[in-house]
C-alpha positions as CSV (number, residue, x, y, z in Angstrom):
1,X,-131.1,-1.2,61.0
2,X,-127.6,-0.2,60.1
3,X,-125.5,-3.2,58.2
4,X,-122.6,-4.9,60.3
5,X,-119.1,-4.8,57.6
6,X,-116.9,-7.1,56.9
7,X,-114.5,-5.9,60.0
8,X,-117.6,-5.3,62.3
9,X,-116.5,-6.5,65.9
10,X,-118.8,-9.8,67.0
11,X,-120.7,-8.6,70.6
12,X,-118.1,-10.5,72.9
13,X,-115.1,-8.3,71.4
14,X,-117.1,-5.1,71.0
15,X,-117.9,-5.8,75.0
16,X,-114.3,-6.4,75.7
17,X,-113.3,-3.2,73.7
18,X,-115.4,-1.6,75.2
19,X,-114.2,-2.7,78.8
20,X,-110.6,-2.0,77.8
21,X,-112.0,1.7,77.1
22,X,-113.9,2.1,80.1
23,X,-110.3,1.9,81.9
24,X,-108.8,5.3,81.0
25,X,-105.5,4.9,82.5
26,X,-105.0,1.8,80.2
27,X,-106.0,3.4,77.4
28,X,-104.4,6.5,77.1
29,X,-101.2,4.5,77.6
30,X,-102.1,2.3,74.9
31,X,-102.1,5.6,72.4
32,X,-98.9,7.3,74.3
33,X,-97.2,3.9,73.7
34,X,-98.3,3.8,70.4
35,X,-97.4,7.3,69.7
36,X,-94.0,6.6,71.1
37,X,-93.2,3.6,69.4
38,X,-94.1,4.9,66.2
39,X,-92.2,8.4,66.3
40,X,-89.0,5.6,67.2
41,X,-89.7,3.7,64.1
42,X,-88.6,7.2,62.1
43,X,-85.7,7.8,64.2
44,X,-83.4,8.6,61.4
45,X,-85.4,11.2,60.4
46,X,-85.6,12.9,63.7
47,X,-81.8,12.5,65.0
48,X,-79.2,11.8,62.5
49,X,-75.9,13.2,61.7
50,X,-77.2,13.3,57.9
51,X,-79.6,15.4,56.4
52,X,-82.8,13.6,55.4
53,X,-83.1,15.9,51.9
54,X,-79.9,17.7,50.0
55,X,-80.8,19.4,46.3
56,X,-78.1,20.2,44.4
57,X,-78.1,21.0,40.5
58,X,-81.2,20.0,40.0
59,X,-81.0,16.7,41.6
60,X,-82.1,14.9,44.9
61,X,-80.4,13.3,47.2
62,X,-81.6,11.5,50.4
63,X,-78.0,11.0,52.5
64,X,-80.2,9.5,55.5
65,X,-81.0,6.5,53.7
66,X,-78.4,6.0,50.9
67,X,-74.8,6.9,51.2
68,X,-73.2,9.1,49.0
69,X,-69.4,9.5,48.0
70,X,-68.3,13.3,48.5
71,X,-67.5,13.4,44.7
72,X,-71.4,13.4,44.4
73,X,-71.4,16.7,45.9
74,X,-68.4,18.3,43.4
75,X,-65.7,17.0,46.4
76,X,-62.6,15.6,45.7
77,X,-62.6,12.2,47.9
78,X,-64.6,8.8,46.8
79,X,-65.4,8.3,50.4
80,X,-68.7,8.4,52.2
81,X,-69.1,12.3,52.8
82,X,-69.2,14.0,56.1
83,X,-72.0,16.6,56.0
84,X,-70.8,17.9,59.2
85,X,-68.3,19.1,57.5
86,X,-68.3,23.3,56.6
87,X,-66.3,22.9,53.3
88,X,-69.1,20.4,52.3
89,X,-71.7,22.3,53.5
90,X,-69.6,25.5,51.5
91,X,-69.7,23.4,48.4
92,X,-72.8,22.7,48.7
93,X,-74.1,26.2,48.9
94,X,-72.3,27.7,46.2
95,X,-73.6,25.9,43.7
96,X,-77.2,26.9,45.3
97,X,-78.2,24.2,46.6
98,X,-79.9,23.6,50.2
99,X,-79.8,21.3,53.0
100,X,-82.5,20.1,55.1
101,X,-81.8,18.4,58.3
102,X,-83.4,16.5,61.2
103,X,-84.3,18.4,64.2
104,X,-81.1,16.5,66.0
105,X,-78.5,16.3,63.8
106,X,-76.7,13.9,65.7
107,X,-77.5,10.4,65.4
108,X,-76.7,7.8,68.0
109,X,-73.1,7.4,67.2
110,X,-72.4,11.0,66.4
111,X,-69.0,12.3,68.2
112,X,-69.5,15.9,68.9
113,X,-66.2,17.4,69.5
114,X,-67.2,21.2,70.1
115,X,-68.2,20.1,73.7
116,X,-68.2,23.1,75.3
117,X,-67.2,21.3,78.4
118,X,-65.4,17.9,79.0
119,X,-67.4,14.7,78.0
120,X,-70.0,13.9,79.8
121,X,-71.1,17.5,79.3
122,X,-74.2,19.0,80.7
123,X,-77.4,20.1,78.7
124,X,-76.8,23.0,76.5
125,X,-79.4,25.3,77.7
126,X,-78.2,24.7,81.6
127,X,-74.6,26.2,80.7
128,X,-73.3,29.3,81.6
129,X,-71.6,31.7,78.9
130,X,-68.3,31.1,80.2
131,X,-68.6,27.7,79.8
132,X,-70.1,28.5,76.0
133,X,-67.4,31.1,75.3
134,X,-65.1,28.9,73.8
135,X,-66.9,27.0,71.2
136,X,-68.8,30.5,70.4
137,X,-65.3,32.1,69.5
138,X,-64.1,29.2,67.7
139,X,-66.9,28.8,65.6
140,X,-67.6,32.1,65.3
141,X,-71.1,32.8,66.9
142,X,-73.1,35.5,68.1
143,X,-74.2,33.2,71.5
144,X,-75.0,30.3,73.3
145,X,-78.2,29.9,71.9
146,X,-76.5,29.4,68.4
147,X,-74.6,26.4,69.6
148,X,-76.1,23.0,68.4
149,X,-78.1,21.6,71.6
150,X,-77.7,18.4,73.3
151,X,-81.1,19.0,75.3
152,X,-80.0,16.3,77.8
153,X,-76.5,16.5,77.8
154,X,-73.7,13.9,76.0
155,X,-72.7,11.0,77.7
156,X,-69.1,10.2,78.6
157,X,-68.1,9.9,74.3
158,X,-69.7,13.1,73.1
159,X,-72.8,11.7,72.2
160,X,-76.0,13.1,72.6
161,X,-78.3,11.4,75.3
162,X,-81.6,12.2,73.2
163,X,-80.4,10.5,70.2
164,X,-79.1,7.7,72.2
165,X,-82.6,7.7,73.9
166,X,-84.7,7.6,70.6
167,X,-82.7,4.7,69.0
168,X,-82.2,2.8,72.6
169,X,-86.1,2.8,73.1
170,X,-87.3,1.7,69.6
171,X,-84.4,-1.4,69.8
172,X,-85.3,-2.1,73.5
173,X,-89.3,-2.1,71.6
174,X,-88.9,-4.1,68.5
175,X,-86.3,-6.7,70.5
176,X,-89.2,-7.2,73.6
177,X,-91.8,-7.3,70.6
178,X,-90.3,-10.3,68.7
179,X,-89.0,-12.1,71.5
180,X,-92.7,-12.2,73.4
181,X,-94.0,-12.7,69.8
182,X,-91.5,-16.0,69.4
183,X,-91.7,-17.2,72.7
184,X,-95.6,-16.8,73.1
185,X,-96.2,-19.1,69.6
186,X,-93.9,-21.8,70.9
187,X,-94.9,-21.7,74.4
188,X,-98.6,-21.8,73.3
189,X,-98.0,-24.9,70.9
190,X,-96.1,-26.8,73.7
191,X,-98.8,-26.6,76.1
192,X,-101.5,-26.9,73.9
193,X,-99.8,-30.5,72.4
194,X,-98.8,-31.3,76.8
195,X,-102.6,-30.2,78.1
196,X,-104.4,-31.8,74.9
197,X,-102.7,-35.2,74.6
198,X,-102.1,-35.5,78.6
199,X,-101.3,-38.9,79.8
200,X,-97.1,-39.9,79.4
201,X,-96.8,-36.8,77.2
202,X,-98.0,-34.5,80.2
203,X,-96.1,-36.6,82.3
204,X,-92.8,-36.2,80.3
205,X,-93.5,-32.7,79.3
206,X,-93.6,-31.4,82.8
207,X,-90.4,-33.0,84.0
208,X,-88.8,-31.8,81.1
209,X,-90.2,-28.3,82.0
210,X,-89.2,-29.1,85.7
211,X,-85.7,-29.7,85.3
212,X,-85.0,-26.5,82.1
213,X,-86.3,-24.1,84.9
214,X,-84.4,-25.3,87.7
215,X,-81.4,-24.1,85.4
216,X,-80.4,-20.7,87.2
217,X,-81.1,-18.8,83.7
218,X,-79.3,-15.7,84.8
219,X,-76.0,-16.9,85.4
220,X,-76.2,-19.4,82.3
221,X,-77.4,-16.1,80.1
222,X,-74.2,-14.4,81.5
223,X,-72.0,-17.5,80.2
224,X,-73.2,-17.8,77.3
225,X,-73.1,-14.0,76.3
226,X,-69.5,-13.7,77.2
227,X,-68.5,-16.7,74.9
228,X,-70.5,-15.9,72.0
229,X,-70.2,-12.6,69.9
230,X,-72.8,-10.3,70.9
231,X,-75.5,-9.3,68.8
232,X,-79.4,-8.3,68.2
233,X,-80.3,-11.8,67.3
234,X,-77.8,-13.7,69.3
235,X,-79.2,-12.1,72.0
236,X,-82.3,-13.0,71.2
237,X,-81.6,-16.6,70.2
238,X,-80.3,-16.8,73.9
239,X,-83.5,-15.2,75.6
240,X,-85.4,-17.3,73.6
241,X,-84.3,-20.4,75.3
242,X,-85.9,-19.7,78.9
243,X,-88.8,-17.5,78.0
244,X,-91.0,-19.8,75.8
245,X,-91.9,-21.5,79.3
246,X,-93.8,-18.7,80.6
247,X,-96.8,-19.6,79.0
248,X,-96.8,-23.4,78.9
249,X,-98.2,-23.8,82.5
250,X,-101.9,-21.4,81.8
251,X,-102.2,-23.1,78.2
252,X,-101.9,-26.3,79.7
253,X,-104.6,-25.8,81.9
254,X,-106.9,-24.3,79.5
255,X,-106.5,-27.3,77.3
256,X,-106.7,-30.0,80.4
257,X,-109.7,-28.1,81.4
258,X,-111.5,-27.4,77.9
259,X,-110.6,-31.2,76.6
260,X,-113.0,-33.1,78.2
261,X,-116.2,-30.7,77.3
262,X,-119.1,-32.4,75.5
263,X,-118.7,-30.2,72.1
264,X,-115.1,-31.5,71.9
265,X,-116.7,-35.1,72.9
266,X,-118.4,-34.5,70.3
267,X,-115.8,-33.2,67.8
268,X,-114.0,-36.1,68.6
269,X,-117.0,-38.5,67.5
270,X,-117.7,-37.1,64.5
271,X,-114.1,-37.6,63.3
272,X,-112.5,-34.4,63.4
273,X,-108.4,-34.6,63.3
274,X,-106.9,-33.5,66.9
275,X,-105.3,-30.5,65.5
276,X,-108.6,-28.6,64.1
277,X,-109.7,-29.4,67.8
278,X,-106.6,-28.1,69.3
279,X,-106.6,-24.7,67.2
280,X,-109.9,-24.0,66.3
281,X,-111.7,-25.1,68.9
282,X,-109.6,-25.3,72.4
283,X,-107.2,-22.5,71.2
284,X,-109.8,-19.0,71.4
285,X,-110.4,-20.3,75.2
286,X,-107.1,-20.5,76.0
287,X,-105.9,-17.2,74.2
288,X,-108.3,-15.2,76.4
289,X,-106.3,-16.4,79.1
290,X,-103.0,-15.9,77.3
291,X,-103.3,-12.3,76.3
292,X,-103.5,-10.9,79.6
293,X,-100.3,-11.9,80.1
294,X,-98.3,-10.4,76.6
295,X,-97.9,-6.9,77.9
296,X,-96.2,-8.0,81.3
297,X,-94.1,-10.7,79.2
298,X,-93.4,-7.9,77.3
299,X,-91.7,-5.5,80.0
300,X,-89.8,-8.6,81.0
301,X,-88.4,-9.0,77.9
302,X,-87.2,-5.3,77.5
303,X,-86.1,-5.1,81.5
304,X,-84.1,-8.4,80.7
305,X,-82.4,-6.6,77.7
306,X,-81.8,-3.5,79.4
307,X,-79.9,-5.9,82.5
308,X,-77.9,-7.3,80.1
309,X,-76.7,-4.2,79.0
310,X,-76.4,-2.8,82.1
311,X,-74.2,-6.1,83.0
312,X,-72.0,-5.0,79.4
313,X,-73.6,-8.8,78.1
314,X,-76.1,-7.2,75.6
315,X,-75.9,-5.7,72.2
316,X,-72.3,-4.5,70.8
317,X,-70.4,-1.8,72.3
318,X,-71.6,1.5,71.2
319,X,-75.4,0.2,70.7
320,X,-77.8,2.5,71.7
321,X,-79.3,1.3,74.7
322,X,-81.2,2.3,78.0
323,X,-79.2,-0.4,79.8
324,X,-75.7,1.7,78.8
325,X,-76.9,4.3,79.4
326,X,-77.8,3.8,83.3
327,X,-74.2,1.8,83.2
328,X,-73.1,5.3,82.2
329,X,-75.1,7.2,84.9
330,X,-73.9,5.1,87.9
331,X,-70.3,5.3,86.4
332,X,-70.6,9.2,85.7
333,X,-72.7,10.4,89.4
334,X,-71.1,13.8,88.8
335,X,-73.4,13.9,85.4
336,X,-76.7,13.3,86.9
337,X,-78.6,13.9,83.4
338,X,-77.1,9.8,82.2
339,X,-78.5,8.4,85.1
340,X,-82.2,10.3,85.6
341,X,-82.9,10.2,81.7
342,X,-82.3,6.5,81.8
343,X,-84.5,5.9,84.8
344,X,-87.6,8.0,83.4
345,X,-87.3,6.5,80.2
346,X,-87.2,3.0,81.8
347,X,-90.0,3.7,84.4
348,X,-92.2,5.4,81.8
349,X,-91.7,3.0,79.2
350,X,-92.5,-0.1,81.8
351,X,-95.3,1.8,83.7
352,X,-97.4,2.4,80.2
353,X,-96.9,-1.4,79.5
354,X,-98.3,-2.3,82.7
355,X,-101.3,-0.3,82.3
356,X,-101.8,-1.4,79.3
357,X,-101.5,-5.1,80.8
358,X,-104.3,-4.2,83.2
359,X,-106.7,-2.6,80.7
360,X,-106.3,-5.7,78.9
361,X,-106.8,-8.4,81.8
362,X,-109.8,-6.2,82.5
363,X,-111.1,-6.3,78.7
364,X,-111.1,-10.0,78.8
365,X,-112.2,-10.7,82.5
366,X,-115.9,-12.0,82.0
367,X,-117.1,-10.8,85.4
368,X,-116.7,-7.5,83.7
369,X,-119.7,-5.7,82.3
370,X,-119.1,-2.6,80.6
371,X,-122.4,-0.3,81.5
């Protein structure tokens, strides 16, 4: 018989993983999230306006993640270098040395001003060589296809939509991720403390709970927003306010329910404090309950973000995000590349998370056998 390991899955969780498999549209979005997400999390390394590797003399230099003065290069200014620039690429090539960029070398907040058309301008490879002629003779090239390519087009600044798209999706990610993280641990302690203790803390709780969701959250998030300076975790500290209470309400039920069963009785009898009951006992019941719901909290949290932004409430001007960039798309209807890239994003991005939510609710539905 073979050995179980250390990290061998008990028989309940290899039946649930097993469930969660068995529903293929759920997970093959769980990879094609994950594959996503993770490509994002090297973003500057796949569009950036500085090269990820320059050699020079001998010596190594990694402008993508350390800034160097153009005196480093044998310039003659102390500032942070432009390696857009020809003269530095020049330099840089006399003396032998090579540069390796990203495969966009633009980064979010790149400016490209050899548009061959006026901002926003259209995809490279949909332009004509009329429209290319200009920029070809200025710089010198033999065609379109030597032009640097905005594959989807620039928005109404100069700047290139996929770049924008990359660093809008993994913000809009790691923002949802911490806030349903944050707001799933609190709302998860308050309703275990309001469904385990019951009685006048219940009572209290819930009125309390009452009255903070009778607050109309949208308009307040709007005040707020436009009185403070807006920021990643301002933002943040402000969503955080309204979403914890998603989760009171099913925790509390699982702990009203699983309170009064005989093991805890028992648990109880033989001395045990309230919270080893509360977290090691009542807690795994009610988490099977609770995780269901962390994908679809999590595509609220990133459609909220991206209505923020859409609003001009959310992160800083000049952020990338997928909530400017629709802002951009209905402002701009002549450049219909802003407004479909931001809706395919969004839609792809939320329709994964929901299959992923219903693989899950599937996984840990116990009327589920996998066969």
């Amino acid at each position: 018989m073979p050995v179980r390991g250390r990290f061998s899955l008990s028989p309940l969780n290899r039946r649930r993983w097993q469930n969660f498999k068995a529903n293929r549209r759920g997970y093959v979005s769980l990879w094609l999230f994950l594959i996503l997400f993770f490509v994002s999390l090297f973003a500057e390394f796949i569009a950036n306006d500085r090269p990820f590797l320059i050699h020079v003399n001998g010596k190594l230099f990694f402008p993508a993640v350390v800034t160097y003065p153009e005196t480093a290069f044998g310039g003659d200014f102390e500032t942070a270098a432009d390696y857009r620039d020809p003269f530095l690429q020049n330099l840089i090539k006399e003396k032998g040395g090579g540069i390796y960029w990203p495969p966009i070398r633009y980064s979010y907040d790149t400016h490209n001003l050899d548009l061959p058309t006026p901002a926003p301008s259209a995809p490279t490879w949909m332009l004509t060589e009329a429209e290319c002629k200009p920029v070809v003779e200025r710089k010198k090239l033999s065609g379109c296809r030597d032009l640097e390519y905005n594959w989807l087009g620039t928005d109404d600044q100069g700047r290139d939509v996929v770049a924008r798209l990359i660093y809008g999706f993994r913000i809009s990610v790691l923002f949802g991720l911490i806030l349903t993280v944050i707001s799933s641990i609190i709302g998860v302690a308050a309703g275990a403390v309001q469904g385990y203790f019951g009685g006048w803390v219940d009572l209290l709780f819930q009125r309390f709970i009452e009255i903070w969701t009778a607050i109309p959250s949208l308009y307040l998030l709007l005040i707020i927003s436009s009185v403070l300076v807006p920021g990643f975790f301002v933002l943040l500290g402000i969503l955080l306010l309204f979403s914890w209470v998603s989760l009171v309400g099913l925790v509390r039920a699982e702990f009203l329910r699983g309170r009064n069963f005989e093991y805890i009785q028992a648990a109880r009898a033989l001395g045990v404090s309230n919270a080893v009951i509360m977290f090691r006992h009542l807690l795994p019941n009610a988490m099977v309950a609770t995780m269901t719901f962390l994908p679809f909290i999590l595509s609220s949290s990133v459609m909220t973000l991206t209505a923020l932004d859409f609003l001009g409430f959310g992160l800083p001007p000049g952020s990338p995000s997928l909530g400017e960039m629709l802002s951009q798309g209905k402002a701009n209807v002549q450049a219909p590349w802003l407004g479909l890239t931001g809706f395919f994003s969004l839609a792809i991005m939320l329709s994964l998370l929901i299959f992923i939510g219903e693989a899950v609710r599937d996984a840990f539905d116990p009327r589920k056998t996998f066969r």
